[in-house]
C-alpha positions as CSV (number, residue, x, y, z in Angstrom):
1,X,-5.3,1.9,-6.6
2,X,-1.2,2.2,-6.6
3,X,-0.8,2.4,-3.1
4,X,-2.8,-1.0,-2.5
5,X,-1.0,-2.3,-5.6
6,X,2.0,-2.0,-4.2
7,X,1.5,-3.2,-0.5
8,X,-0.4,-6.6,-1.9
9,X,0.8,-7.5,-5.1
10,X,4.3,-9.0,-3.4
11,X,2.2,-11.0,-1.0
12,X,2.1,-14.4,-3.2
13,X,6.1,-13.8,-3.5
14,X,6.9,-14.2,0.0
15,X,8.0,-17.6,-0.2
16,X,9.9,-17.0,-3.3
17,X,11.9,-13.8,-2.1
18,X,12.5,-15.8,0.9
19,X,14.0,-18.6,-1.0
20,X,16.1,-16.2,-3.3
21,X,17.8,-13.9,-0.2
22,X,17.5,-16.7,2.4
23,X,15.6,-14.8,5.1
24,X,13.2,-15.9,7.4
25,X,9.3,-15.0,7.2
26,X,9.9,-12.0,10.0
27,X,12.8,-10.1,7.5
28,X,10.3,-10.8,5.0
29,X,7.2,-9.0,6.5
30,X,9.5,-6.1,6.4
31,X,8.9,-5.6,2.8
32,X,5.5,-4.3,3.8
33,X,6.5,-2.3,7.2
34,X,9.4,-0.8,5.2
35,X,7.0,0.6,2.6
36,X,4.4,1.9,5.4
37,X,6.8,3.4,7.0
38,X,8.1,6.1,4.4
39,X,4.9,6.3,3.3
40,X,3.4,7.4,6.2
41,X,6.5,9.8,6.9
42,X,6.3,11.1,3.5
43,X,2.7,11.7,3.2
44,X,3.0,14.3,5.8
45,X,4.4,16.7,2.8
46,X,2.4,15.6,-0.1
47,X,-0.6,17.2,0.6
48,X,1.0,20.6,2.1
49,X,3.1,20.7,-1.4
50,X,0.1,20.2,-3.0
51,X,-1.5,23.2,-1.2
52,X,1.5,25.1,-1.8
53,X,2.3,24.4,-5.4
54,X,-1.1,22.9,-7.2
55,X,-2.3,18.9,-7.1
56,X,-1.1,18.3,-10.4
57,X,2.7,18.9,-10.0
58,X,2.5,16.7,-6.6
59,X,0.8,13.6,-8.7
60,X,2.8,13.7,-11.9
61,X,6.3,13.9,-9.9
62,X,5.2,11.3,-7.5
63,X,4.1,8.8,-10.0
64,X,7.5,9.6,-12.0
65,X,9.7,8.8,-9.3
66,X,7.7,5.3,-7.9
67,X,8.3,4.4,-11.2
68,X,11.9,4.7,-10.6
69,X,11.9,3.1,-7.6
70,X,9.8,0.3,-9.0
71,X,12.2,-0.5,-11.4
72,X,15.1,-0.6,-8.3
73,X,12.8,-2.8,-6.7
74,X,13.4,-4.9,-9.8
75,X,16.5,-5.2,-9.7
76,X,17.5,-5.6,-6.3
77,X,20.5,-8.2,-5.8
78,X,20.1,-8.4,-2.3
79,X,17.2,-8.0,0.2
80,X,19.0,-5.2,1.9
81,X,18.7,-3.5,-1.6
82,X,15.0,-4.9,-1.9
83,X,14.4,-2.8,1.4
84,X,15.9,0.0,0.2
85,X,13.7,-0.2,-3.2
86,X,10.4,-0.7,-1.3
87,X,11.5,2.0,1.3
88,X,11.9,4.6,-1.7
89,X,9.0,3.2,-3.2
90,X,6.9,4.4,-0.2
91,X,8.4,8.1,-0.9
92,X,7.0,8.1,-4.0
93,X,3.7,6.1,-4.1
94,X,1.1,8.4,-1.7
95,X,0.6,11.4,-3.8
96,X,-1.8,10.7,-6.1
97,X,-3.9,8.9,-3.3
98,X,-3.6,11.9,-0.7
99,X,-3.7,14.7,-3.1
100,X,-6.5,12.3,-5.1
101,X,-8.9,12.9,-2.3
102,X,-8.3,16.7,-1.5
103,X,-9.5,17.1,-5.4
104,X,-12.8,15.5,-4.6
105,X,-13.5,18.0,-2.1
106,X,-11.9,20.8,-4.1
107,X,-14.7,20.1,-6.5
108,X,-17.3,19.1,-5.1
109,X,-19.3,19.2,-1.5
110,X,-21.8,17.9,1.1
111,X,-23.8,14.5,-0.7
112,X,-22.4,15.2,-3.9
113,X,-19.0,14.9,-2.3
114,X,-19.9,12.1,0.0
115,X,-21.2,10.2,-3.1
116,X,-18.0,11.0,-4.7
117,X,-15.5,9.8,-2.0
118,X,-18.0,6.4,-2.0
119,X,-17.3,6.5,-5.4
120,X,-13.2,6.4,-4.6
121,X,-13.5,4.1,-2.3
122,X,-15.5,1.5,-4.5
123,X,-12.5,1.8,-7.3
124,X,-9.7,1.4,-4.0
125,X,-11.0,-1.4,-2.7
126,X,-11.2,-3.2,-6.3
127,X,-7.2,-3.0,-5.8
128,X,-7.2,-5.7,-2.8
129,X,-9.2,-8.0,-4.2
130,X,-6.8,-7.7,-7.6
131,X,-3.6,-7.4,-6.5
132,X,-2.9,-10.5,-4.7
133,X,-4.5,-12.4,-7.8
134,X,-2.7,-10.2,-9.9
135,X,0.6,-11.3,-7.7
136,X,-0.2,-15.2,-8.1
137,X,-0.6,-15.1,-11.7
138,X,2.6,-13.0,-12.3
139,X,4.4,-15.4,-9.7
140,X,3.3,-18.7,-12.2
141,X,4.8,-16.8,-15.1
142,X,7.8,-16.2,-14.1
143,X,9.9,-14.8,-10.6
144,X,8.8,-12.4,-8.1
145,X,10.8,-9.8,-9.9
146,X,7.3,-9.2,-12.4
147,X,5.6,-7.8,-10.2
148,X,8.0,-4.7,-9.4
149,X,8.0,-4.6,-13.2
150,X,4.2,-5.1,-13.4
151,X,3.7,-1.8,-10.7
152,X,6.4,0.5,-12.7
153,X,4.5,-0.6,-16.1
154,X,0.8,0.4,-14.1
155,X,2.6,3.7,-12.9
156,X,3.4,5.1,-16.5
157,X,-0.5,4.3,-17.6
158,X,-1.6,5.9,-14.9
159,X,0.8,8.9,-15.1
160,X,-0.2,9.2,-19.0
161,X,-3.7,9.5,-17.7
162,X,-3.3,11.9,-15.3
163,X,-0.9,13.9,-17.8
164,X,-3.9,13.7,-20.4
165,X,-7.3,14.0,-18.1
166,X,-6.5,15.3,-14.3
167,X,-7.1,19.4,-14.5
168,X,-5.7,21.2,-12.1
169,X,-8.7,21.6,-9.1
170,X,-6.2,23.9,-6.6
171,X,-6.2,27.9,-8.4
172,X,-2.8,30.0,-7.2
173,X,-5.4,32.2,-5.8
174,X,-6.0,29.4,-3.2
175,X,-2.7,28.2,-2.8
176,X,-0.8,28.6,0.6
177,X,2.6,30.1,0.7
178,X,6.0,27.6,-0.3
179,X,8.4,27.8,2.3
180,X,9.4,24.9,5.0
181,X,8.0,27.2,7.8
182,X,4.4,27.7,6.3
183,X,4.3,23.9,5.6
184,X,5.2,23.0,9.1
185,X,2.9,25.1,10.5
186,X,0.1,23.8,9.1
187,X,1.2,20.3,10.1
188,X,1.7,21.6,13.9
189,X,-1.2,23.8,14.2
190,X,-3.4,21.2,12.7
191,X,-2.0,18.4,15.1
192,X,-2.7,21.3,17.9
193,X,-6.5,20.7,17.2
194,X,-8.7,18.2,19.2
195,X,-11.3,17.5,16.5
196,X,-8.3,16.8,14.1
197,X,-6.5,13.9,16.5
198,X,-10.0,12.1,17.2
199,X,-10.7,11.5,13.8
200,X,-7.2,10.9,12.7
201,X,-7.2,8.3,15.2
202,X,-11.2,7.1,14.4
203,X,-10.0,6.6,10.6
204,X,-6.6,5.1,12.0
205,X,-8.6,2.1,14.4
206,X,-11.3,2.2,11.4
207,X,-9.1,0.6,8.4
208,X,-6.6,-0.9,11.2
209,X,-9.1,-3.6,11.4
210,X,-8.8,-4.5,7.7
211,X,-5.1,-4.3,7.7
212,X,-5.0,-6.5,10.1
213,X,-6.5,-9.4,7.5
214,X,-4.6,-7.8,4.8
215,X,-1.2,-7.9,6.2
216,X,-1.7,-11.6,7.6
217,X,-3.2,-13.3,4.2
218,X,0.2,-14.9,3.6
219,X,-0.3,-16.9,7.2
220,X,-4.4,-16.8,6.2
221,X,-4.0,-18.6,3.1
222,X,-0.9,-20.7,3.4
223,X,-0.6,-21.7,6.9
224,X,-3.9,-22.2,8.2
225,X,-6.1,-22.4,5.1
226,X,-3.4,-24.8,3.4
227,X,-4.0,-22.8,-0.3
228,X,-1.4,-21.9,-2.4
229,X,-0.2,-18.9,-3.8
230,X,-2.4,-18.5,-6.5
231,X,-5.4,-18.9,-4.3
232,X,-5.1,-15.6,-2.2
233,X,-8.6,-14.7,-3.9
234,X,-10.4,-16.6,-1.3
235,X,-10.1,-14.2,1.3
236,X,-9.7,-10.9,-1.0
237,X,-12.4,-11.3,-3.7
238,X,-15.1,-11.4,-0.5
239,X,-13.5,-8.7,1.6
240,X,-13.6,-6.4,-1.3
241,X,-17.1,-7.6,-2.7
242,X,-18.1,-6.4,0.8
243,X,-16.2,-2.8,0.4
244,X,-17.4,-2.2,-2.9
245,X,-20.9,-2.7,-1.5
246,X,-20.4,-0.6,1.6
247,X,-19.2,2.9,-0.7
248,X,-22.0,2.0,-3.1
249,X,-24.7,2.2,-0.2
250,X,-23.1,5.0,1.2
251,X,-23.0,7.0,-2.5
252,X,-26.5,5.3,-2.9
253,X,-27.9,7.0,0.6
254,X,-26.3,10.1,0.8
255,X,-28.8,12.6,2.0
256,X,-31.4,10.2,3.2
257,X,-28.9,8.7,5.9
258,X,-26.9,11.0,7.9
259,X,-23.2,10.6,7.8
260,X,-22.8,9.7,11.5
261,X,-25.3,7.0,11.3
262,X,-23.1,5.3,8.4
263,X,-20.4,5.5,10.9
264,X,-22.0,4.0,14.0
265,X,-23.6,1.3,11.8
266,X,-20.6,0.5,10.2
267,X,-18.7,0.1,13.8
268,X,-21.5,-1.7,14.3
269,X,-20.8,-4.2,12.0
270,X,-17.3,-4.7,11.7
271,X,-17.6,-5.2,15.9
272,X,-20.5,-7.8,15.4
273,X,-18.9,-10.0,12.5
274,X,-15.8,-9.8,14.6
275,X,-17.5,-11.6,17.9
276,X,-19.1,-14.3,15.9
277,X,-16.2,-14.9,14.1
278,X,-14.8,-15.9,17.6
279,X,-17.8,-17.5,18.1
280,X,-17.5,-19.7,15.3
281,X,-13.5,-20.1,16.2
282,X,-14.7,-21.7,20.0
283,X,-16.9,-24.3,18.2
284,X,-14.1,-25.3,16.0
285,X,-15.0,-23.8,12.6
286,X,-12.1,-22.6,11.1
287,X,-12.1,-23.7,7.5
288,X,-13.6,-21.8,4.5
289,X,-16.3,-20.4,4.3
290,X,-16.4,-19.7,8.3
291,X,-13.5,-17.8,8.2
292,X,-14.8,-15.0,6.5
293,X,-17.1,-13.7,8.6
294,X,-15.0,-11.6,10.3
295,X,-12.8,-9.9,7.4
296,X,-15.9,-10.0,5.1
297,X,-17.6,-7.9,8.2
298,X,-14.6,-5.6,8.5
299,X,-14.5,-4.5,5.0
300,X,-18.3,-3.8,4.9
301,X,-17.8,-1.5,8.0
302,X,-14.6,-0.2,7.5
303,X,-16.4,0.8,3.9
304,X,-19.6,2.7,5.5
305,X,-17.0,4.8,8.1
306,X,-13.9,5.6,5.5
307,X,-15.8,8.2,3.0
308,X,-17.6,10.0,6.1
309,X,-14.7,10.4,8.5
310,X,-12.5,11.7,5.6
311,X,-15.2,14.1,4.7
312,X,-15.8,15.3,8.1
313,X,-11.9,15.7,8.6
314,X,-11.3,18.1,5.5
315,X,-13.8,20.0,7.1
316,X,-12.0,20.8,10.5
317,X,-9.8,23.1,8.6
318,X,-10.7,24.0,4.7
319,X,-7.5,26.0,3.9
320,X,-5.6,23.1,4.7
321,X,-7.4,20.5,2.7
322,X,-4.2,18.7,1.9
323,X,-2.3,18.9,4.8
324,X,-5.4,17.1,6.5
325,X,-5.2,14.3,4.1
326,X,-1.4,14.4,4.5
327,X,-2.0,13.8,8.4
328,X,-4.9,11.2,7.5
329,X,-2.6,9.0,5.7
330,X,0.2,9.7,7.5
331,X,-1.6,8.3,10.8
332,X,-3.5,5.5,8.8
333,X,0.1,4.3,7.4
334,X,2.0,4.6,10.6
335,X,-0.4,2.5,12.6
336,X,-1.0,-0.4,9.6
337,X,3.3,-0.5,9.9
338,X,2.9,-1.4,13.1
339,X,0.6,-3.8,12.8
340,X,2.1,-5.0,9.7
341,X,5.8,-5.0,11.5
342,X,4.8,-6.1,14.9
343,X,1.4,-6.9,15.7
344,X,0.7,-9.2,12.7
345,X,3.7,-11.9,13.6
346,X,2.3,-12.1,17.0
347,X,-1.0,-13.0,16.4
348,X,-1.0,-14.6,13.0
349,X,-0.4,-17.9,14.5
350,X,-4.2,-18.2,15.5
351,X,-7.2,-17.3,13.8
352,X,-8.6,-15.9,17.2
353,X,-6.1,-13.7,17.7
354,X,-5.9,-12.0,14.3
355,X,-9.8,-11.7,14.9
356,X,-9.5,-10.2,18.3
357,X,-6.8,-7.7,17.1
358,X,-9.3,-6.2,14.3
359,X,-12.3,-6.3,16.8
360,X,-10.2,-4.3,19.4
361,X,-9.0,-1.6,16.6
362,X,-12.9,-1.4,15.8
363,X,-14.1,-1.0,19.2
364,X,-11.6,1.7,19.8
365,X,-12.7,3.6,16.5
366,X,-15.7,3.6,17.7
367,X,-15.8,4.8,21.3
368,X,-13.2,7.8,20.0
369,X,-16.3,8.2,17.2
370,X,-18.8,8.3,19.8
371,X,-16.5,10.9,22.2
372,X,-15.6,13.1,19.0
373,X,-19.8,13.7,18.4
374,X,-20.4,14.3,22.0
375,X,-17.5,17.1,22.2
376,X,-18.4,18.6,18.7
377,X,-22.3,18.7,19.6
378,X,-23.0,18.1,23.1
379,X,-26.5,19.6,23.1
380,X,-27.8,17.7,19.5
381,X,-29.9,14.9,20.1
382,X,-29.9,13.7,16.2
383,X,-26.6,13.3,14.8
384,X,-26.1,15.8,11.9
385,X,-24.7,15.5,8.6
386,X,-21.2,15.4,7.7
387,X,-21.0,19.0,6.1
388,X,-23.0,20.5,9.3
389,X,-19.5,20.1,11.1
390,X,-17.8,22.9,11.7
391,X,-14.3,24.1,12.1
392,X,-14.1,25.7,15.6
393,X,-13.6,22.6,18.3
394,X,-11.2,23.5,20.3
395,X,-11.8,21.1,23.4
């Protein structure tokens, strides 16, 4: 939950920072791109350390040092050192959720794993719903300066908890060699495979859609829902209702569902929400609860594709568990700073067009869906489950 934490909790103190530093909304947005950014850069090494060196070390040192960074955030006298804070923050804050994921499939696999990762994404998608609220109430309390404090206080409990309960899943008997040329082999050799770069970019497109909703709310809520910011709950609470439902069903099916139906049906249902929540925007019904059909869509699909595709994806290459999740976040993050940095201000000025951004990401996560199956089993008429993949495309 960290790594939502820290991209949503801020979102109520826009206006505030704003006021403080005397920026405009576009310097502000850049608190979130800043963060993606280095996240996404450094989560190409957090799960190759982790191979390399155990899952443990990678957690507890990462959750030390956001703490630092938290505090710096803070702080900051200026928004240039704001930036800076958040841009260190983003170092620090993906290992436990990269290296959190490789330990699922280090201990368990096929449904028990699937309804494992559901089980994951049920408690991450609690953190969306909460942070903004959590955000508002800190914000009514006192500056926006609480809730840096607020993520460096939750980033000791959680490192306490780790320190006390987390056993180390990743045996040196397992573990790949530590030097800067093994690690950046497995990073090249796994970008080298096909299989690897269409799923990378299906789970990319896949929670694209979301972050597209996500990274707007300010310009949801305030601008063309008129709500303060206490009241980002209107548009979290249901998003996340709806992606807490989608892991549960896919934990609740596993084995009686195939894991590439949950994906197609979950395309399937972000893409349909999205087109009548145009719909609905033609006709002129763009006031609450209307509005919501097409992020409360989007999280219910996004929530049926995430656990499968990640599944399928450690499976391309099982040595290199963590360097797979590395890559998966590190592609997820790059493209949600881009939408956050650039696609977000352009569109977030209609309703439509922040709808017709998330519908396109979903469309194309599907279609590279659809042409990832037919290469990796051109001759099966019934999709397979996800374990059934195996580790030899090389188209």
């Amino acid at each position: 939950m960290l790594g939502p934490f820290t991209v949503d909790t801020i979102f109520p103190g826009f206006p505030a920072v704003q006021r403080e530093f005397t920026v405009d909304a576009v310097a502000t947005q850049q608190i979130v791109s800043v963060y993606l950014f280095t996240f996404a850069v450094m989560s190409l090494l957090h799960g190759p350390l982790s191979d390399a060196l155990g899952r443990r070390p990678v957690i507890v040192g990462g959750l030390a040092m956001f703490t630092v960074t938290s505090v710096l955030c803070a702080l900051a006298p200026s928004m240039t050192w704001l930036l800076v804070g958040r841009a260190l923050q983003g170092v620090f804050a993906g290992g436990g959720m990269i290296v959190g994921r490789t330990v699922v499939r280090d201990v368990f696999s096929g449904h028990p794993a699937q309804r494992a990762m559901s089980q994951m994404s049920m408690i991450f998608g609690v953190a969306p719903a909460l942070a903004p609220i959590v955000g508002g109430w800190l914000l009514g309390w006192s500056s926006w300066r609480s809730i840096f404090w607020f993520l460096a206080i939750f980033a000791v409990v959680v490192l306490a908890a780790v320190m006390f309960l987390l056993p180390e899943t990743h045996p040196p008997t397992r573990r790949t060699p530590l030097s800067t040329r093994a690690l950046v082999s497995a990073v090249i050799d796994s970008s080298k495979d096909p299989s690897v770069r269409r799923l990378l970019l299906v789970s990319s497109f896949n929670f694209a859609a979301l972050f597209t909703y996500i990274s707007a709310a300010p310009a949801f809520i305030v601008d063309h829902l008129h709500l303060g910011p206490g009241d980002f709950g209107w548009l979290f609470v249901p998003v996340v209702t709806m992606m807490i439902v989608g892991s549960w069903l896919t934990g609740r099916l596993a084995g009686r569902i195939s894991g590439p139906r949950f994906l197609t049906l979950g395309f399937g249902v972000a893409v349909l929400g999205g087109v009548v929540q145009l719909a609905l925007d033609v006709v002129g019904l763009r006031t609450l609860p209307w509005v919501l059909v097409g992020p409360v869509t989007t999280g219910l699909g996004i929530a049926l594709v995430f656990p499968i595709v990640t599944l399928v994806l450690l499976e391309v290459r099982p040595r290199h568990r963590g360097t797979l999740s590395s890559m998966q976040s590190f592609s997820n993050t790059m493209l949600n700073a881009i939408v956050a940095g650039a696609l977000v201000p352009l569109v977030s000025a209609s309703l439509a067009g922040l709808t017709g951004a998330a519908v396109t990401f979903s469309i194309a996560g599907w279609l590279v869906w659809a042409r990832h199956h037919r290469m990796a089993h051109p001759d099966v008429s019934a999709p397979p489950d996800p374990e059934s993949y195996e580790p030899t495309d090389r188209m």
